[in-house]
N, C-alpha and C positions, 0 to 999 in steps of 0.2 A: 196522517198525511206524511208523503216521504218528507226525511231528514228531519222532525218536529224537533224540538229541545225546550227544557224549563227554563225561565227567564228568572229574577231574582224572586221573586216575588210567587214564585209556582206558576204564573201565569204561560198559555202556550205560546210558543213563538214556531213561525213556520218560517221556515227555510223552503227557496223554489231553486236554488243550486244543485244540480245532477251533473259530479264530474265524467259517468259517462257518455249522460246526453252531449256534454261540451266533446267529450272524444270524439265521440261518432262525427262530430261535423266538422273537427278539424282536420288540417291538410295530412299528406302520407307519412310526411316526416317526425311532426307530433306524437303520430300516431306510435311509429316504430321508436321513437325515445321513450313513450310511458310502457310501451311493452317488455323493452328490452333488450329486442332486435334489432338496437340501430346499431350494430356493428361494431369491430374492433378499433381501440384508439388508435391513430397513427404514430409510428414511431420517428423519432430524430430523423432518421435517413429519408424515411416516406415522405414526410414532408418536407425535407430540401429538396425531392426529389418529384414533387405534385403537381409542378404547371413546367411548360417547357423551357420558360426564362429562370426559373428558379434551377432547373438541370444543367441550364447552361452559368448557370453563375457557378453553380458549384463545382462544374466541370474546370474555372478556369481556374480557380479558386485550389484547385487540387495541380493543376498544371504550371500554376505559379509557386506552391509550394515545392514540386517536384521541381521545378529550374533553379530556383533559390539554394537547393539542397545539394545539386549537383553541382552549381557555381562554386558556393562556398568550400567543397571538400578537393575541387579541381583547384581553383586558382593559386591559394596558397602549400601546395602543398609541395611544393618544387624551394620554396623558402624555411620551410619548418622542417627540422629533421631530430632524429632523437638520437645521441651520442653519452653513452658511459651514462646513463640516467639522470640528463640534462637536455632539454626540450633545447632547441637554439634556432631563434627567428630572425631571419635579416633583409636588411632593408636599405635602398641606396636613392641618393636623389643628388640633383647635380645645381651647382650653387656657384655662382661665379667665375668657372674653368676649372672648379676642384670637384671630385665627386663625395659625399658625406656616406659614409656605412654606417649603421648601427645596428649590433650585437645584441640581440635581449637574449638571455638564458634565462632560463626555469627548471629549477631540481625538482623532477618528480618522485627521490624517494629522500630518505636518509643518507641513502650510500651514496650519492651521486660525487662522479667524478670534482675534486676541488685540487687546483694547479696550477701548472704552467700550459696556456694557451696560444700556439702558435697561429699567426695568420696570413696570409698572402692574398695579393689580389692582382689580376691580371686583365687587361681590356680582352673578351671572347672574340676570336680569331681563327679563322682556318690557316693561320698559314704554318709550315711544318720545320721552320727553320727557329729552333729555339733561341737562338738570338736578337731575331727580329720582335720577339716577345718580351714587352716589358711587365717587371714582375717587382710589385711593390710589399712587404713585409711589416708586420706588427706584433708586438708579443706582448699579451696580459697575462695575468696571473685571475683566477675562478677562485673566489672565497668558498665559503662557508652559506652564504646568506642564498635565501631559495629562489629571489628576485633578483639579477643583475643587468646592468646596459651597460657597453661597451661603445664608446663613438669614435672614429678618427678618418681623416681625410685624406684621401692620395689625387695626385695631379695627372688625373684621367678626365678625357674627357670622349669617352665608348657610350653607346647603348647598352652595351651588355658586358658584364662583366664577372668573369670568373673566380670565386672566394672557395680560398680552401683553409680547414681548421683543422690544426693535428692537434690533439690532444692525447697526451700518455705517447703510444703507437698506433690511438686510432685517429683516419683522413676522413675528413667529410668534404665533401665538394657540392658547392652551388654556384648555381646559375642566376644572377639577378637581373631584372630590367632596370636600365635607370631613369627614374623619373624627370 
């Protein structure tokens, strides 16, 4: 008889299990798993990519990262500038009729610039009469150390206001909003 086997005892044992009788009546998809031909796995992207709510998420998914990207490299970048190989980020916010600056530098190498740090700042203005232009001055000295902040206050009260750093012979000029 199909499938017979010895039991402990030598006695016959029949078996009525025929795994290809069971194939033949199962559904197409069974069928095409035990043969082989059910097809290639799907990869990472295919299946973000398999029903049309899943293409739209990933779609936005990809659209928020790409906003994210371009924010970030846009906004600050009128505030961060790199002088004598020292990063120098600034930042202003206005506090009871005075406006607050704050200097961070960061040395990005060994050699970076360390000294005398000249500052100015001006409420931004079109108008072309240099007198009419108030122009308030600060001077630090740049150690050694690869982290530093600089804070100090002038009695402006501008949205926008113009910071210039000389360093050695080199100007750097920024534009800030004030908070």
């Amino acid at each position: 008889m199909e499938g017979e086997k010895k039991g402990r005892n030598n006695e016959e044992l029949a078996f009525y299990y025929s795994r290809d009788r069971r194939i033949a009546s199962a559904p197409e998809r069974v069928k095409m798993l035990y043969s082989g031909s059910f097809g290639r796995r799907r990869s990472l992207f295919g299946s973000l990519l398999a029903t049309k709510s899943l293409a739209f998420l990933f779609l936005a998914i990809l659209m928020l990262s790409a906003t994210a990207m371009v924010m970030s490299f846009l906004l600050h970048r009128e505030t961060n500038q790199t002088v004598l190989g020292n990063v120098f980020s600034l930042e202003a916010f206005r506090f009871q009729g005075a406006t607050y600056i704050a200097i961070k530098k960061e040395a990005r190498s060994d050699d970076a610039y360390s000294g005398p740090m000249d500052v100015a700042v001006s409420p931004s203005t079109k108008s072309t009469n240099p007198e009419q232009v108030q122009v308030y001055t600060q001077s630090f000295f740049i150690g050694l150390k690869p982290h530093e902040e600089f804070r100090f206050s002038v009695p402006l009260e501008a949205e926008k206001i113009v910071v210039l750093l000389r360093l050695n012979e080199s100007l750097s000029r920024f534009v800030l909003s004030v908070k």
